[in-house]
N, CA, C and O of each residue as an XYZ file, in Angstrom:
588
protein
N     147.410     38.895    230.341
C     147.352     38.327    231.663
C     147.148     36.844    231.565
O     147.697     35.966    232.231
N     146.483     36.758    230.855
C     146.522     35.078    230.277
C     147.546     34.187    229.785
O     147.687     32.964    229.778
N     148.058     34.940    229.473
C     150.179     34.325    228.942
C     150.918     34.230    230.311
O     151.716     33.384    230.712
N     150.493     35.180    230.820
C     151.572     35.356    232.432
C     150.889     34.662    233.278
O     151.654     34.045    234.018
N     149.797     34.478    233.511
C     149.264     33.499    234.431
C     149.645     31.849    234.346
O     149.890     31.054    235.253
N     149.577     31.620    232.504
C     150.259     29.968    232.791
C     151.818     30.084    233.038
O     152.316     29.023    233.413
N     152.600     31.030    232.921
C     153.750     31.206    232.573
C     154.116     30.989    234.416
O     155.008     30.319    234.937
N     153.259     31.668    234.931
C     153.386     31.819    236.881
C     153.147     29.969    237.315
O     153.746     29.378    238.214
N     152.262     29.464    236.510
C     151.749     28.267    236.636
C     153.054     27.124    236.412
O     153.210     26.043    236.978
N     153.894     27.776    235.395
C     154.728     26.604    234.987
C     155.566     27.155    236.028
O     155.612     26.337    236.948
N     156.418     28.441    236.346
C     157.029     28.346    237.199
C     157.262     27.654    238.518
O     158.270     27.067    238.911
N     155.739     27.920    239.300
C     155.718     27.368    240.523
C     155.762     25.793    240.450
O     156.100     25.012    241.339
N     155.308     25.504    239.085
C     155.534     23.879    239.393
C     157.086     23.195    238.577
O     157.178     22.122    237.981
N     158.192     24.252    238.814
C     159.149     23.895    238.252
C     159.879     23.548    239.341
O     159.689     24.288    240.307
N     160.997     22.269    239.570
C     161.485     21.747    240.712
C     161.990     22.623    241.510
O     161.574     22.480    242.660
N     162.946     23.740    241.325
C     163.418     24.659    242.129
C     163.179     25.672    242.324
O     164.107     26.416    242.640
N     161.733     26.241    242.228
C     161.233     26.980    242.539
C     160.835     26.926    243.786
O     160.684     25.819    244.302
N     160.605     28.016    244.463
C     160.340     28.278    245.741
C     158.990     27.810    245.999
O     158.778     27.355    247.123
N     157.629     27.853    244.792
C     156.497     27.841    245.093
C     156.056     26.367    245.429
O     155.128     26.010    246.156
N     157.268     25.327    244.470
C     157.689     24.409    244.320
C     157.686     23.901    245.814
O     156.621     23.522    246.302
N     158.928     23.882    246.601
C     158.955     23.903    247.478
C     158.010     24.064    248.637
O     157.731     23.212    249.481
N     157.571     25.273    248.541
C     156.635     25.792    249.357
C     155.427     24.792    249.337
O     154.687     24.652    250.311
N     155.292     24.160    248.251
C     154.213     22.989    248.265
C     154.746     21.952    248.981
O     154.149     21.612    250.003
N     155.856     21.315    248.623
C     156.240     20.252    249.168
C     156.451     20.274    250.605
O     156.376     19.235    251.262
N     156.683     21.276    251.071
C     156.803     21.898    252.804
C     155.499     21.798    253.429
O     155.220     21.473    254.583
N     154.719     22.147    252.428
C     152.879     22.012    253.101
C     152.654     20.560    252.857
O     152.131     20.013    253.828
N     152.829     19.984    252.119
C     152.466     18.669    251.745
C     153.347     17.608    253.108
O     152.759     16.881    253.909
N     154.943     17.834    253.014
C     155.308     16.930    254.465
C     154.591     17.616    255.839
O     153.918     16.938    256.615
N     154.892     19.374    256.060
C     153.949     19.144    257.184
C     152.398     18.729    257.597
O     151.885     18.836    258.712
N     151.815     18.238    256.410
C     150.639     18.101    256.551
C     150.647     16.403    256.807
O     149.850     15.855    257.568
N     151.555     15.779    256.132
C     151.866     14.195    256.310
C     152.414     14.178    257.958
O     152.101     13.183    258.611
N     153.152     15.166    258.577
C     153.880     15.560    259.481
C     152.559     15.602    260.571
O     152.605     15.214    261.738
N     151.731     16.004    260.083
C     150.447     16.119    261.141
C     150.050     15.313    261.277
O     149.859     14.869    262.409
N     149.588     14.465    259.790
C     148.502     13.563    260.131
C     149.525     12.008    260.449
O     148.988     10.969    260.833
N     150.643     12.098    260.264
C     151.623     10.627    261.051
C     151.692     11.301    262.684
O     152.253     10.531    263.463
N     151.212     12.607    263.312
C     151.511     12.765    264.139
C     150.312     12.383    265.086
O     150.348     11.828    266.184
N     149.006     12.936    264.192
C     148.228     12.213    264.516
C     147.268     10.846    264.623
O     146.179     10.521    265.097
N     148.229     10.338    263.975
C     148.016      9.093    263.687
C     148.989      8.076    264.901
O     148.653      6.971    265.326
N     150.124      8.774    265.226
C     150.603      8.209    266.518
C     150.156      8.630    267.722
O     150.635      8.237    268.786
N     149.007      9.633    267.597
C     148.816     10.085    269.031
C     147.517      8.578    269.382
O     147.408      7.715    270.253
N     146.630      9.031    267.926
C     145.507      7.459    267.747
C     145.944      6.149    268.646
O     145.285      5.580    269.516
N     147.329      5.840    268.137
C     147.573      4.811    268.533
C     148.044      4.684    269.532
O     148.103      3.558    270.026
N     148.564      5.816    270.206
C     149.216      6.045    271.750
C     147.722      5.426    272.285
O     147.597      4.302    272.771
N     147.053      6.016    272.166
C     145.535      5.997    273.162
C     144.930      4.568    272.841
O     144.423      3.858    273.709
N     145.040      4.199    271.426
C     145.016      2.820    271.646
C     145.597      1.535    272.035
O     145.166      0.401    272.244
N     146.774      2.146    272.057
C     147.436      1.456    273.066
C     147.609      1.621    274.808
O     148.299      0.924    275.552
N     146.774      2.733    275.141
C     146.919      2.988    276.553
C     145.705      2.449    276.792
O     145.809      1.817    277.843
N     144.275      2.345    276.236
C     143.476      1.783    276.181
C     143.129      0.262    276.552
O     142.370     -0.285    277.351
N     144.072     -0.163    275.565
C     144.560     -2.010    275.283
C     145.173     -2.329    276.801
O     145.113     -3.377    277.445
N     145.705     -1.220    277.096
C     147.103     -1.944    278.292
C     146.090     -1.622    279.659
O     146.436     -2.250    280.660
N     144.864     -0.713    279.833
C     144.086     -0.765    280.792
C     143.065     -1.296    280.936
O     142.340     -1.267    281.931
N     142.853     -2.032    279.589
C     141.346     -3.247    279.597
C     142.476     -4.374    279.465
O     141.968     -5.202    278.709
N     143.329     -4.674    279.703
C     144.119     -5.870    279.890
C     144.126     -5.996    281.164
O     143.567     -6.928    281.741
N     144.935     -4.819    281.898
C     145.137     -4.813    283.627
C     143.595     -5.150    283.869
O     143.541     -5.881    284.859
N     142.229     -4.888    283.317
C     141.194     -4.814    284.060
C     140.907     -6.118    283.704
O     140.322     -6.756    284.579
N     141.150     -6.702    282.671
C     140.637     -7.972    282.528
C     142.170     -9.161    283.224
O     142.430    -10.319    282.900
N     142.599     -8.609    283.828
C     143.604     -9.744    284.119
C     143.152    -10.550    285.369
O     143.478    -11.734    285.459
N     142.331     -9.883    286.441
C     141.744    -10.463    287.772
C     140.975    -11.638    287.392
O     141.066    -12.785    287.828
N     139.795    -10.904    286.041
C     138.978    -11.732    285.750
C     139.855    -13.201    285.117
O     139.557    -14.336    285.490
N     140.641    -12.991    284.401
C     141.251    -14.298    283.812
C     142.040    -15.243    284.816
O     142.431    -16.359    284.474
N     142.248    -14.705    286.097
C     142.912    -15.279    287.281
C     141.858    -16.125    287.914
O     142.029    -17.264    288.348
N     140.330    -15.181    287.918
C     139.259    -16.264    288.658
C     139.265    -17.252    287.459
O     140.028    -18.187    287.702
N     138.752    -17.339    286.418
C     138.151    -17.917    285.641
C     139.313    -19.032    285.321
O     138.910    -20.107    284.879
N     140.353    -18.905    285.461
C     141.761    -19.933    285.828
C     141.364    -20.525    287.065
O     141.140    -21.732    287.157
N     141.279    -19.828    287.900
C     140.550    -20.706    289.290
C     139.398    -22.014    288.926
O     139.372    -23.226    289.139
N     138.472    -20.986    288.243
C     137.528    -22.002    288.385
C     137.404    -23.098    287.358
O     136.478    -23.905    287.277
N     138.379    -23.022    286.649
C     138.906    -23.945    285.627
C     139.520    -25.031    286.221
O     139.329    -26.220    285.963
N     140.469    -24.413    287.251
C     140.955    -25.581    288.441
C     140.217    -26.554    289.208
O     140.363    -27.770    289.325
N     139.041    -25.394    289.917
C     138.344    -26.415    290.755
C     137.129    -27.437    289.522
O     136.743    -28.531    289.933
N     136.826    -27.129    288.628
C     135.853    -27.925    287.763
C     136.853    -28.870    287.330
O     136.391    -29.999    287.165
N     138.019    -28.752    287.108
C     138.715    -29.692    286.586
C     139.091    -30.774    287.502
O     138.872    -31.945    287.193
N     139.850    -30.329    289.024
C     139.297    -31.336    290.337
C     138.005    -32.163    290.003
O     137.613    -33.303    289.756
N     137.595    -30.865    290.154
C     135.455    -31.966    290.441
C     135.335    -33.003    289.491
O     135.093    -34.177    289.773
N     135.576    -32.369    287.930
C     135.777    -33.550    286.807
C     136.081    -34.792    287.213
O     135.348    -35.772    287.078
N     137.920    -34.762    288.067
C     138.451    -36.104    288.065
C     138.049    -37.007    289.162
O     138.376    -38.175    289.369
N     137.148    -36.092    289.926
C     136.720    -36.830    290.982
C     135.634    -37.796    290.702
O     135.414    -38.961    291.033
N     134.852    -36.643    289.762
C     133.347    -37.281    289.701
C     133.524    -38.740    288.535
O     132.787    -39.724    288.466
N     135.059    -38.347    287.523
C     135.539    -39.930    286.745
C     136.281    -40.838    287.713
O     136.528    -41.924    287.189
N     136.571    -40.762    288.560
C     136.776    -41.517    289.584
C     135.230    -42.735    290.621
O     135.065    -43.896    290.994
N     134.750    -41.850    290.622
C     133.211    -41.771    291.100
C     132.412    -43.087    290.708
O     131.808    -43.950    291.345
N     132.805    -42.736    288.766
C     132.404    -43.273    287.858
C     132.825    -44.415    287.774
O     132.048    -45.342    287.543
N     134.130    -44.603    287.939
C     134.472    -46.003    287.675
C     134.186    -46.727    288.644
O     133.653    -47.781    288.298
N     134.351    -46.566    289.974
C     133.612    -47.057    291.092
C     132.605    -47.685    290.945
O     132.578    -48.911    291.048
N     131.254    -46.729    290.588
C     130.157    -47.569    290.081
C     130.148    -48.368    289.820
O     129.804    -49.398    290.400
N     130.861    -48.031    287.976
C     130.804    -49.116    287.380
C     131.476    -50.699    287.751
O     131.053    -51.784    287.353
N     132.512    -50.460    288.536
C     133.207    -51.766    289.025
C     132.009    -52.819    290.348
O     131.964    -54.001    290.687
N     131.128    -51.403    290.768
C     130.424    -52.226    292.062
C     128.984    -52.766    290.822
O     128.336    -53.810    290.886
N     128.836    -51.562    289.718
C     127.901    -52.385    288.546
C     127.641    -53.643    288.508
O     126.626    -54.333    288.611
N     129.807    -53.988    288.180
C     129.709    -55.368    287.451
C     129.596    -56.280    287.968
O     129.307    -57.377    287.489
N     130.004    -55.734    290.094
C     129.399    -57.104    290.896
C     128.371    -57.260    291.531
O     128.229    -58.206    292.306
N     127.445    -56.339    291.314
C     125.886    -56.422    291.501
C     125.446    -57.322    290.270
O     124.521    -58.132    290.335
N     126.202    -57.090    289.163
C     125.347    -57.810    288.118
C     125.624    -59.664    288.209
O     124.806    -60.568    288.034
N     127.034    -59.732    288.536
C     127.784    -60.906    288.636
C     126.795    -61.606    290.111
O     126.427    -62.781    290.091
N     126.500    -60.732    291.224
C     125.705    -61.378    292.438
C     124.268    -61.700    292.114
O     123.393    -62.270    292.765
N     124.288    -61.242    291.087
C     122.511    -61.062    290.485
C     122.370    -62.927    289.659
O     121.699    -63.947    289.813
N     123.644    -62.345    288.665
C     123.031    -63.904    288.153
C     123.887    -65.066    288.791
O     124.004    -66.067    288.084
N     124.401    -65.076    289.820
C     124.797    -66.124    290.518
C     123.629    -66.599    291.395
O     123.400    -67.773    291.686
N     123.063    -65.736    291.701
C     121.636    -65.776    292.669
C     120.298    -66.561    291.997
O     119.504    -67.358    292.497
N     120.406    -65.958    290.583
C     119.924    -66.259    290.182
C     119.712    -68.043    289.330
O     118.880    -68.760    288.773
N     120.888    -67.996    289.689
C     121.295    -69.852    289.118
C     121.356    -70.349    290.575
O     121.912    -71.443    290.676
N     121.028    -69.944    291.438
C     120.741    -70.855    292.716
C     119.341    -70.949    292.771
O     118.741    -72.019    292.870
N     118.877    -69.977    292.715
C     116.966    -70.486    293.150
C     116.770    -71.045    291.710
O     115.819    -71.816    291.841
N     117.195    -71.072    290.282
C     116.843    -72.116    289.366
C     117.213    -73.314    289.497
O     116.655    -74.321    289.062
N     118.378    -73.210    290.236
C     118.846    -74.881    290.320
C     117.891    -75.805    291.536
O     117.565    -76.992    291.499
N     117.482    -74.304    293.039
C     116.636    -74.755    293.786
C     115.475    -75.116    293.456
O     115.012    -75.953    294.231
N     114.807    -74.822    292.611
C     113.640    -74.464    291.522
C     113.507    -75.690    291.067
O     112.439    -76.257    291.296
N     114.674    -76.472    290.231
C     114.705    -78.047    289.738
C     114.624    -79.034    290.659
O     113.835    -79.977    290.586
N     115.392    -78.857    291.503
C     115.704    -79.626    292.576
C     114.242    -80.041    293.345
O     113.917    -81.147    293.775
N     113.444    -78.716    293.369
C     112.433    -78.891    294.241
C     111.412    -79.813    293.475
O     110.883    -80.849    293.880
N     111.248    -79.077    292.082
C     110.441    -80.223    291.306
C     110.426    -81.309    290.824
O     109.575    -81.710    290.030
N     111.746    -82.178    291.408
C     112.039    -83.492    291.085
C     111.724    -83.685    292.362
O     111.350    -84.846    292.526
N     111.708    -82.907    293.570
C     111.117    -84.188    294.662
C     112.516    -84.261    295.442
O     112.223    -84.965    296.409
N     113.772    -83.956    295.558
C     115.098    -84.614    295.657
C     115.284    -83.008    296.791
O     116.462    -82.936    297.142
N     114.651    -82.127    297.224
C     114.906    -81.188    297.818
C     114.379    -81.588    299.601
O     113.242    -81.505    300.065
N     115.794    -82.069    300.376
C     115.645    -82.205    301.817
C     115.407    -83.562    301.823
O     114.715    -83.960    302.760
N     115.851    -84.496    300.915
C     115.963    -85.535    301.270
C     117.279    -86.035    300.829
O     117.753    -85.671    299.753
N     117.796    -86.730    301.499
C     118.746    -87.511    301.524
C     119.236    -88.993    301.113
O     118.387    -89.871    301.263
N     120.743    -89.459    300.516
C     120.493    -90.318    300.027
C     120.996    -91.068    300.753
O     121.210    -92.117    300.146
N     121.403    -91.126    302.031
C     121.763    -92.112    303.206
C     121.007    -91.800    304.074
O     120.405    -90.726    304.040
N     120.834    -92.933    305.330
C     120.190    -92.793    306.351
C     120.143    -93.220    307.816
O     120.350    -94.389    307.492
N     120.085    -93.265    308.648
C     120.594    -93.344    309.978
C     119.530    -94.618    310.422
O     118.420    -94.371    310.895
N     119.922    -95.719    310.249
C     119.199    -96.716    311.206
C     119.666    -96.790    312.558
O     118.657    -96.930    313.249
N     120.693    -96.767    313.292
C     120.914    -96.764    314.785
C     121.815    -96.116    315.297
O     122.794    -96.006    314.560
N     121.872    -95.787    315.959
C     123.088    -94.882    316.436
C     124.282    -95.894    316.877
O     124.108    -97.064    317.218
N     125.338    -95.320    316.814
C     127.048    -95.986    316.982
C     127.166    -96.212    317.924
O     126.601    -95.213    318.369
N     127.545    -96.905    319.038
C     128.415    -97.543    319.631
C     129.386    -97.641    319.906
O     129.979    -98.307    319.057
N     130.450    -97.124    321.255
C     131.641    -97.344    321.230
C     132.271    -99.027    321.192
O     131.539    -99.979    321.461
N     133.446    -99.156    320.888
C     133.689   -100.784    320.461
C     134.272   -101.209    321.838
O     134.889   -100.527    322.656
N     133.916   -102.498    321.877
C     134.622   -102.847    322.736
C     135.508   -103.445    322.950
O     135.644   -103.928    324.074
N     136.250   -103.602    322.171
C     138.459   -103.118    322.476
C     138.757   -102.714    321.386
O     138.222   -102.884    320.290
N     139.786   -102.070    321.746
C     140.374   -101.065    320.875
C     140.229   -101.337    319.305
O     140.022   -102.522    319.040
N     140.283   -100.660    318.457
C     140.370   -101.891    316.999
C     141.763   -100.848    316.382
O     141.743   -100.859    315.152
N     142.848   -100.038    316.910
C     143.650    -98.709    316.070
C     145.011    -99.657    316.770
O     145.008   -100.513    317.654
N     145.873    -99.206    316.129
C     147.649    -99.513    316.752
C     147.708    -98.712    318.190
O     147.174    -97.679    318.595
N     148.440    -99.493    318.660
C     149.178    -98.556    320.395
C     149.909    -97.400    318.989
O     150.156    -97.547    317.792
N     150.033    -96.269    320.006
C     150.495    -94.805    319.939
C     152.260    -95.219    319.424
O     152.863    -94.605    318.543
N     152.842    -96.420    320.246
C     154.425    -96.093    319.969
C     154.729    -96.933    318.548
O     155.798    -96.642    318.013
N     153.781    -98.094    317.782
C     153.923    -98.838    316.938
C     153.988    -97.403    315.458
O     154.508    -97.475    314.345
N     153.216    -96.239    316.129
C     152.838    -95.492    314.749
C     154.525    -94.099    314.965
O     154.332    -93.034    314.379
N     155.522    -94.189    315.511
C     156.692    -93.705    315.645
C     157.209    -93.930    314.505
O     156.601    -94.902    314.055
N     158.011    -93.580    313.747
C     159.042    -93.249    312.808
C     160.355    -94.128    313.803
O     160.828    -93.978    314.930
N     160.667    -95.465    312.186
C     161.682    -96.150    312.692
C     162.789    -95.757    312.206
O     162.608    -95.226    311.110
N     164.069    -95.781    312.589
C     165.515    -95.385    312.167
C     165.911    -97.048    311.772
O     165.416    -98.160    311.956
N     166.998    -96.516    311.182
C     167.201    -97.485    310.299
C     168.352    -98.694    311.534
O     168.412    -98.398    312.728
N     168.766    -99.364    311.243
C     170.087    -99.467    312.479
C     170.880   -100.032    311.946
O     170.848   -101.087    311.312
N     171.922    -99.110    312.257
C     173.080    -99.684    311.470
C     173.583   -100.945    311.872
O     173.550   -101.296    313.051
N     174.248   -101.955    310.566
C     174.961   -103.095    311.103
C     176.264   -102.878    310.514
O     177.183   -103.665    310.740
């Protein structure tokens, strides 16, 4: 029984044998199963994928929204900004212009020379008495005359 048992052994694993076969038939339907179940896996992961997509698609529509309006607000608020800074530079420019007036008033005052004047009014004017200007028709534009 020991001679015939490897002898059964070599048979079945000889290419055209039926037992042969009969393995290789269990072996694809078993590959046959598990590629079958291996596409069912992925059916569901893919039906899965395609209904947390639809569910996440609203959300990616707000969050696009609010990407919009922050991005508005952004250019407003750099708009905003430069404003400032432009009214900055003439607060700063009114600052030291201001500031070189009460220093210059500042000198002025401490030399003594602040509200006084360097001319002065001894009498009041007088109209003349005759004319001292040209008559009105002497100051006309002369033409030339032809000879």
């Amino acid at each position: 029984m020991g001679a015939s048992g490897a002898t059964t052994e070599v048979l079945a694993q000889a290419p055209g044998s039926a037992s042969s076969r009969l393995a290789r038939l269990e072996a694809t339907t078993t590959d046959v199963d598990q590629r079958a179940t291996e596409g069912r896996s992925i059916d569901r992961e893919m039906a899965r994928a395609t209904s947390q997509f639809d569910s996440d698609q609203p959300q990616a529509q707000a969050i696009e929204k609010q990407l919009q309006v922050l991005t508005s607000t952004g250019n407003a608020v750099a708009a905003q900004q430069t404003g400032l800074h432009a009214m900055e530079r003439q607060s700063s420019a009114a600052s030291h212009l201001l500031q070189n007036f009460l220093r210059r008033r500042q000198d002025a005052s401490e030399r003594g020379q602040l509200g006084q004047a360097d001319a002065r009014v001894f009498t009041l004017a007088t109209p003349p008495e005759r004319a001292s200007s040209l008559h009105p028709i002497f100051l006309l534009p002369v033409r030339e005359i032809p000879t």
